[in-house]
C-alpha positions as CSV (number, residue, x, y, z in Angstrom):
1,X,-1.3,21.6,26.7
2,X,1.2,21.7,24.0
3,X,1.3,19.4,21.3
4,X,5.4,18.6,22.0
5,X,4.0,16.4,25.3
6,X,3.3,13.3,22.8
7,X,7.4,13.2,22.6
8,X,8.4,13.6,26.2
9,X,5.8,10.7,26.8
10,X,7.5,8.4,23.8
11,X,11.1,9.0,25.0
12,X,9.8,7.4,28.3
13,X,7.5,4.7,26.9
14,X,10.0,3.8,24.1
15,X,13.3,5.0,24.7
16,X,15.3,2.8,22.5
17,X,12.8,2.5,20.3
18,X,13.7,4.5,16.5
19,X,11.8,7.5,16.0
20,X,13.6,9.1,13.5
21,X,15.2,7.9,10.3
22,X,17.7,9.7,7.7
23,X,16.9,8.2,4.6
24,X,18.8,10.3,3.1
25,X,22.5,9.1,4.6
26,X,20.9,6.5,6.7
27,X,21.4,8.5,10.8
28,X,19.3,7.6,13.0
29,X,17.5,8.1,16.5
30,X,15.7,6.5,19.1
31,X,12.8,8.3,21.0
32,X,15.4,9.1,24.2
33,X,18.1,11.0,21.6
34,X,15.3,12.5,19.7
35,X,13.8,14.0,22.6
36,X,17.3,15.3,24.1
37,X,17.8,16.9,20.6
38,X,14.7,19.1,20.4
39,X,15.5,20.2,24.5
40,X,19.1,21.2,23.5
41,X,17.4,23.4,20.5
42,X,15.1,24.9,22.7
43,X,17.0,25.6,25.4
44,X,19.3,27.4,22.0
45,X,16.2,29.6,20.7
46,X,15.9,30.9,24.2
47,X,19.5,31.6,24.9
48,X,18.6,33.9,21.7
49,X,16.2,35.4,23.2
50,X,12.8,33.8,21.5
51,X,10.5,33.7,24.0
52,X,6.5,32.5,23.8
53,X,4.7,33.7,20.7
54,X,7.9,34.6,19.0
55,X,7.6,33.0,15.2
56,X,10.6,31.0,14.5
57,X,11.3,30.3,10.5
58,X,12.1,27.0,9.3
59,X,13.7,26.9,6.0
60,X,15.2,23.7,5.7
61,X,14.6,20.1,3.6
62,X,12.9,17.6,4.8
63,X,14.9,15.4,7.6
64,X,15.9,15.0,11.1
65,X,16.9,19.0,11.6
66,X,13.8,20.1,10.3
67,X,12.2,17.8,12.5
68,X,14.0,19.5,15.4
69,X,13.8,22.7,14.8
70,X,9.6,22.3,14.4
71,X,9.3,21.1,17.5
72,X,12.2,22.8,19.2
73,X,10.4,26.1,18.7
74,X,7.1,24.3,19.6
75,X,8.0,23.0,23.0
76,X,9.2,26.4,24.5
77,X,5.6,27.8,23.4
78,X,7.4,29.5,20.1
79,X,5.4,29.5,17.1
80,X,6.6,27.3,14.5
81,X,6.7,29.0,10.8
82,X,7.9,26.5,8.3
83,X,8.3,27.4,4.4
84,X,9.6,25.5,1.1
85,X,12.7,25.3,0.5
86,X,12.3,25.7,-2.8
87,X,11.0,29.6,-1.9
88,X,12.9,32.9,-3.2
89,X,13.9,36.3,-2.4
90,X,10.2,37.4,-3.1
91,X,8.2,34.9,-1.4
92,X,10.4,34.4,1.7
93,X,11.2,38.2,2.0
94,X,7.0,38.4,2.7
95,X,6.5,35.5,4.5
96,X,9.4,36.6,7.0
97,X,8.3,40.4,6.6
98,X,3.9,39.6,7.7
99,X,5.0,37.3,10.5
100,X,7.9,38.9,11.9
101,X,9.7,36.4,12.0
102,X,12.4,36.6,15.1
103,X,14.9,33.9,14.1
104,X,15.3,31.7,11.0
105,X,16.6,28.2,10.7
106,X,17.9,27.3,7.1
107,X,20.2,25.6,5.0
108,X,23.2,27.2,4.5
109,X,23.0,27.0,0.2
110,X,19.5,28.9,0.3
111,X,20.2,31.2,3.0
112,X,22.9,32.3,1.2
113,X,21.3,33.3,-2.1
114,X,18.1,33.7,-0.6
115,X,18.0,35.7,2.4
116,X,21.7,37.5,3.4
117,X,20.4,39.5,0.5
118,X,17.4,40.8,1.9
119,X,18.0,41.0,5.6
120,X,17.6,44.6,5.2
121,X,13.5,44.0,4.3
122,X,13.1,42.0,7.1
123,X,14.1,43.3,10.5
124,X,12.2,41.4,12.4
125,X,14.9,38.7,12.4
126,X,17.4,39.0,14.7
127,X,19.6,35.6,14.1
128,X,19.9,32.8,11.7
129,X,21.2,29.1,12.3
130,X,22.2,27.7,9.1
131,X,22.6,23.9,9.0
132,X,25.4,23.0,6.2
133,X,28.9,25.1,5.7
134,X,29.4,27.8,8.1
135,X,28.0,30.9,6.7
136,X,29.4,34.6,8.0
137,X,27.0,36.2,9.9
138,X,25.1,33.2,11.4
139,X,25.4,30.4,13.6
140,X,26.0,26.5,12.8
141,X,23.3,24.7,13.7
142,X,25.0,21.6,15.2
143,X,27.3,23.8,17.5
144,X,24.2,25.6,18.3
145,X,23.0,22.2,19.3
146,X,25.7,20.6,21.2
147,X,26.2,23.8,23.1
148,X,23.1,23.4,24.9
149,X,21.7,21.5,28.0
150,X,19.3,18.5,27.2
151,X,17.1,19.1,29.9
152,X,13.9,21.6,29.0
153,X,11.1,21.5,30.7
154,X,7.7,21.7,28.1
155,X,5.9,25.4,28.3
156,X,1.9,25.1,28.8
157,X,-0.2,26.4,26.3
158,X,-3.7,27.1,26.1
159,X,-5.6,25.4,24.0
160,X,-5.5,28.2,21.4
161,X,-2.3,29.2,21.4
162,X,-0.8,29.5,18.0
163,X,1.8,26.3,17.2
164,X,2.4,26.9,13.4
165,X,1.8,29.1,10.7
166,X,1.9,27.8,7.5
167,X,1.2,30.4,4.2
168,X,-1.3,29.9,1.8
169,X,-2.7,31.8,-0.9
170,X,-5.9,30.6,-1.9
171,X,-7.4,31.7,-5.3
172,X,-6.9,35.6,-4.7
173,X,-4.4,38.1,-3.4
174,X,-1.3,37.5,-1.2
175,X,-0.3,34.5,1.0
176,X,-2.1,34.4,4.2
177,X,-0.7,32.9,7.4
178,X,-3.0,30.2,8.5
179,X,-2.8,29.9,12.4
180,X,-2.7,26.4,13.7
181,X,-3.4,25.9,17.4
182,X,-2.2,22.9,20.0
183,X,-5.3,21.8,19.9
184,X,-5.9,21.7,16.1
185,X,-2.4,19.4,16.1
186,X,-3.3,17.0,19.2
187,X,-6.5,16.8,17.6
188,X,-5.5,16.1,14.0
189,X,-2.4,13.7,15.9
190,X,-5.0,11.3,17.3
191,X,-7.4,11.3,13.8
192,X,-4.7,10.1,12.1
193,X,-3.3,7.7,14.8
194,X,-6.7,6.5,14.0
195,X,-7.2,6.7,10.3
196,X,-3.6,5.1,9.7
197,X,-4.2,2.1,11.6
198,X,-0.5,2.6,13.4
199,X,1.5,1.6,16.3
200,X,5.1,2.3,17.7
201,X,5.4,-0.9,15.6
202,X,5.6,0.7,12.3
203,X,7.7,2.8,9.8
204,X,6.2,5.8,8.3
205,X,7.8,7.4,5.1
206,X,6.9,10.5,2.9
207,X,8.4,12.9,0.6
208,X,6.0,15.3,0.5
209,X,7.6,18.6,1.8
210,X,7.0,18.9,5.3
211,X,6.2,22.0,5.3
212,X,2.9,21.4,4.0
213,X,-0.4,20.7,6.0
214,X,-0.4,17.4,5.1
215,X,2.3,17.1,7.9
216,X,-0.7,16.1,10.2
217,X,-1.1,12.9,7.8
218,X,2.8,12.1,7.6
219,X,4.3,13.1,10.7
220,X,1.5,14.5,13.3
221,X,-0.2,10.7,12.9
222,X,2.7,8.3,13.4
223,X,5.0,10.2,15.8
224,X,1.8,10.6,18.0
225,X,1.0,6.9,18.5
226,X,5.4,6.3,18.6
227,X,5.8,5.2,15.1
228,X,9.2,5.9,13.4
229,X,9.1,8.4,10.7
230,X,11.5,7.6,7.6
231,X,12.0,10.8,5.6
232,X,13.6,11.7,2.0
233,X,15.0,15.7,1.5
234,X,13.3,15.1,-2.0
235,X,11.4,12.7,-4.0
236,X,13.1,10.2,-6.6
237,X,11.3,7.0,-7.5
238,X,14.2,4.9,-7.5
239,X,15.0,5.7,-3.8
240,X,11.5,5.4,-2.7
241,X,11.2,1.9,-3.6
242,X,14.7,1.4,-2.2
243,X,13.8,2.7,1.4
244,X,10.2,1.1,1.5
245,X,12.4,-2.6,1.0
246,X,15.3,-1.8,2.8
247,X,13.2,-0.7,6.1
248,X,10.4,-2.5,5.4
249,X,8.0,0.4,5.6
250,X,4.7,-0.1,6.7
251,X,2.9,3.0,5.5
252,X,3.8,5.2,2.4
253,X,1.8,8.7,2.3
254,X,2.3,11.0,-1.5
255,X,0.4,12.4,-4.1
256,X,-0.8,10.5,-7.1
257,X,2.0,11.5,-9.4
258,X,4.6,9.7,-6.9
259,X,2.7,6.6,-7.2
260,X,2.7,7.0,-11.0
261,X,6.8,7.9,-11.4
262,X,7.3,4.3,-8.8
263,X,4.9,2.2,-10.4
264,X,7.2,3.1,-13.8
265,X,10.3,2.1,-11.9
266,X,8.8,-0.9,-9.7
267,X,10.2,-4.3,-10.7
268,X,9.3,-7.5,-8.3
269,X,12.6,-9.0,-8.4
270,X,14.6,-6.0,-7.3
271,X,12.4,-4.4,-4.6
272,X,10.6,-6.5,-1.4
273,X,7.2,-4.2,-0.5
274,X,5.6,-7.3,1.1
275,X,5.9,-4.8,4.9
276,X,3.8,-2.1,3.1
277,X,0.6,-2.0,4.3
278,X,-1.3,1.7,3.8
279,X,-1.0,3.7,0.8
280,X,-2.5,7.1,1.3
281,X,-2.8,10.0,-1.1
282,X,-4.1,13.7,-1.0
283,X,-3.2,16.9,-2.7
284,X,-5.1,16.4,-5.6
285,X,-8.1,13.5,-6.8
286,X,-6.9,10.3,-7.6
287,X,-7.1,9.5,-11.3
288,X,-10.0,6.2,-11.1
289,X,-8.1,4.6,-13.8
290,X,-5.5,4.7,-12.0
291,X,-6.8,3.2,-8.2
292,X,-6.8,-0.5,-9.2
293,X,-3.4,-0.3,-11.4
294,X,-1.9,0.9,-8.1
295,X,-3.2,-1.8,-6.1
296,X,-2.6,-4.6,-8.5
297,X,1.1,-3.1,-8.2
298,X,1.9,-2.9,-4.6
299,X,-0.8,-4.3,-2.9
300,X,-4.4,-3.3,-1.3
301,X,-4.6,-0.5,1.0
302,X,-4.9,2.6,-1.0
303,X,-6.8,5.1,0.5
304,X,-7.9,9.0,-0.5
305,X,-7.3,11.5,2.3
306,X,-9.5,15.0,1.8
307,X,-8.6,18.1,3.7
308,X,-6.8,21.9,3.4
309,X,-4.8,24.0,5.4
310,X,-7.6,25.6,7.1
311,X,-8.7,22.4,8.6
312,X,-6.0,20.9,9.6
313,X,-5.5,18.4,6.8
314,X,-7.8,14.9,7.0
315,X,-11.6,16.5,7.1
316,X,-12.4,12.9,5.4
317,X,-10.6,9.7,4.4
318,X,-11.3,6.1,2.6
319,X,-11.1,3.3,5.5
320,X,-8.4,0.7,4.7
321,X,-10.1,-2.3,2.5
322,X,-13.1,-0.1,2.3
323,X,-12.0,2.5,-0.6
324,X,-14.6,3.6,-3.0
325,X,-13.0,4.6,-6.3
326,X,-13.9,8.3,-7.1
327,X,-15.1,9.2,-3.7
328,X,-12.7,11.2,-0.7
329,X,-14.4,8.9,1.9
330,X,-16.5,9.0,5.3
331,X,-15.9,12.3,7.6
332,X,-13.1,12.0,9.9
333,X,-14.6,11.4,14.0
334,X,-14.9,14.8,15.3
335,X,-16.0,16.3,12.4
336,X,-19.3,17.2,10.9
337,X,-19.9,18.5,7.2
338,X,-22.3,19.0,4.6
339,X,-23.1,20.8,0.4
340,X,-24.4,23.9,0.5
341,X,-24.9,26.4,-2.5
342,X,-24.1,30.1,-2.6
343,X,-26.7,31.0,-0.1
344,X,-25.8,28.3,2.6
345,X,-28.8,26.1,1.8
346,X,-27.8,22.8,2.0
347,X,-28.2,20.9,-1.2
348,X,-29.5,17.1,-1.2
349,X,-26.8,13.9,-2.4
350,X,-25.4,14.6,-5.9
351,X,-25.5,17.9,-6.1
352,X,-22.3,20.6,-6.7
353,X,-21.7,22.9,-4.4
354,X,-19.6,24.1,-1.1
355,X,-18.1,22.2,1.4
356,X,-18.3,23.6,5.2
357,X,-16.5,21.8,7.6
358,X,-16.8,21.8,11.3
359,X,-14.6,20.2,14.1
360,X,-11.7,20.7,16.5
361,X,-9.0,21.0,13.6
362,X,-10.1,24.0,11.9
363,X,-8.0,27.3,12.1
364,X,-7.6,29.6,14.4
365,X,-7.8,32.6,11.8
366,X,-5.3,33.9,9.1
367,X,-2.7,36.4,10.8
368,X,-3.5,39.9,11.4
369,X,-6.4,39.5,8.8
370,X,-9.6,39.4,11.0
371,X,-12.1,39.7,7.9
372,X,-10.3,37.7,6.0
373,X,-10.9,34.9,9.0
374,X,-14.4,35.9,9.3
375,X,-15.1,35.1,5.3
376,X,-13.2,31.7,5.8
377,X,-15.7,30.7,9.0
378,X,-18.5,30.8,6.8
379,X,-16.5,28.9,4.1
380,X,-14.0,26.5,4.2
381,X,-12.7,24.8,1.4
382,X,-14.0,26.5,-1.9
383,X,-16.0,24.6,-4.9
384,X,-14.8,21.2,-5.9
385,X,-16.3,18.6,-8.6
386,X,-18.6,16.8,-8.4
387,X,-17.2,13.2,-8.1
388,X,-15.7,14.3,-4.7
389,X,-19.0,15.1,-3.2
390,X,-19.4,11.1,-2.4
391,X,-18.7,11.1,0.9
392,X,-19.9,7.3,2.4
């Protein structure tokens, strides 16, 4: 198993067909050249030496070369370790420090002010690829490309093998590295194959950083079924309405304050979102107020996703042109969950308490914290209100 085989199937099954689009400066490529690029990267973190298990940073914007490198590392059996760009010296020097991070692939700016600086707190990490002006020290991340064959055969994992590790810090105490396993991502893939009502037909856009869980939702979920992904290195309203007309996007995934900043800036005339069919939103609740002011705007098809890091993302979602205002929607298939106060009695409909999740998309375990993981099995996502314990 490893979660990469959903590519080398979709370069076969739709080789021409896009997979990947710049929005950005408006490159892009098919399934075929997509597929090549993430063999010639791999086929470059082993020349380095990077072998299975090895955690490979990814410090870049959103786009096609982050895209690459997450999968690159993936597909030789490398885990993944992807952090915000927006990071510093502090949070990046610990991140790198706890995982041991053996290479790091970054933009040239931030590397520069952000890392060369601290190299000497982190020597775990034994080369950086820097994607931008050549930087002293490291190596350029398209000659590091082009240098390398485009053949790589995919390494088998087991189906708990680490794939990613994404840092979280909770409510207390220092980031923790929250181990994701192939199966947790072909798992969440298909869910939200499913819950987003996609094909290879459609275009898939998102600024949301991808280095957050909700990557499952935005990229996991419409690469899987062969859909083309349309990403922005950072959110502007302007220049998300822009891309959903000019590609006639199908599928738009943010937070509620995106949806706020592009209703402001929306205007019939100028923009065509007639193609845009889902609306989905997570991170935080969904002001009600705002629901049917979003629809009347661009259209039905809003829907509330519910999950966290530990679970993979989606745990539940609204069904499109079934939403119910004010409620995070039916459990995802695969999962079970139910309210239970601070004893683990489950409490009957209406009432506050904890949500415990099970299914094939929870966590492995935080890294190198065993107790840490065994406090988290018996409790998953923490207190919420009481409006988002609607769940049908």
């Amino acid at each position: 198993m490893n979660i990469v085989d959903f590519i080398t199937r979709n370069a076969e099954l739709y080789p021409n067909r896009r997979a990947v689009i710049c929005g950005d400066d408006g490159r892009e490529f098919t399934w075929s050249e997509y597929n090549q690029l993430i063999n010639r990267f791999g086929n470059g973190l082993i020349k380095l030496g990077v072998q299975k298990g090895d955690r490979v940073g990814v410090y870049l914007p959103n786009g096609p070369e982050w895209l690459i490198a997450f999968f690159g590392a993936m597909k030789i059996g490398a885990v993944a370790l992807p952090f915000n760009i927006l990071y510093k010296t502090g949070e990046i020097s610990y991140i790198l420090s706890n995982s041991r991070a053996k290479v790091v692939v970054g933009a040239s700016k931030e590397v520069q002010q952000n890392i060369l600086n601290i190299l000497n707190e982190i020597p775990s990490v034994e080369k950086i690829v820097t994607l931008g002006e050549a930087v002293e020290g490291t190596i350029d991340f398209q000659s590091f490309i082009s240098e390398n064959s485009d053949v790589l055969a995919t390494v088998d994992c087991a189906e708990d093998d680490t794939a990613t590790m994404l840092y979280t810090s909770g409510t207390t105490g220092r980031p923790k590295g929250v181990m994701l396993t192939h199966k947790n991502f072909v798992t969440k893939a298909a869910i939200n194959g499913v819950a987003e009502q996609i094909s290879e037909q459609d275009i898939f856009m998102t600024a949301t950083p991808y280095c957050h869980i909700f990557i499952t939702v935005t990229l996991l979920g419409p690469l899987y079924v062969g859909a083309s992904v349309l990403s922005m290195s950072r959110f502007n309203p302007e220049k998300a309405l822009e891309l959903l007309s000019n590609y006639k996007v199908t599928h738009f995934a943010g937070v509620p304050t995106m949806y706020i900043f592009m209703m402001n800036s929306y205007s019939p005339e100028k923009y065509d979102l007639s193609s845009w069919r889902l609306k989905q939103t997570a991170g935080y609740a969904m002001p009600p107020e705002l629901f049917n002011k979003i629809e009347e705007t661009f259209g039905k098809g809003l829907c509330e996703y519910y999950g966290s890091t530990e679970t993979g993302a989606t745990v539940t979602y609204n069904r499109w042109g079934h939403s119910k205002i004010g409620s995070i929607g039916p459990v995802a298939p695969g999962y079970s969950m139910k309210i239970v106060d601070e004893n683990f009695n489950e409490l009957p409909a209406g009432e506050v308490g904890e949500i415990l999740v099970k299914g094939n998309g929870i966590f492995k375990g935080y890294w190198e914290m065993p107790e840490a993981s065994k406090e988290a099995s018996k409790s998953s996502t923490g207190k919420i209100m009481k409006r988002l314990l609607t769940v049908d």
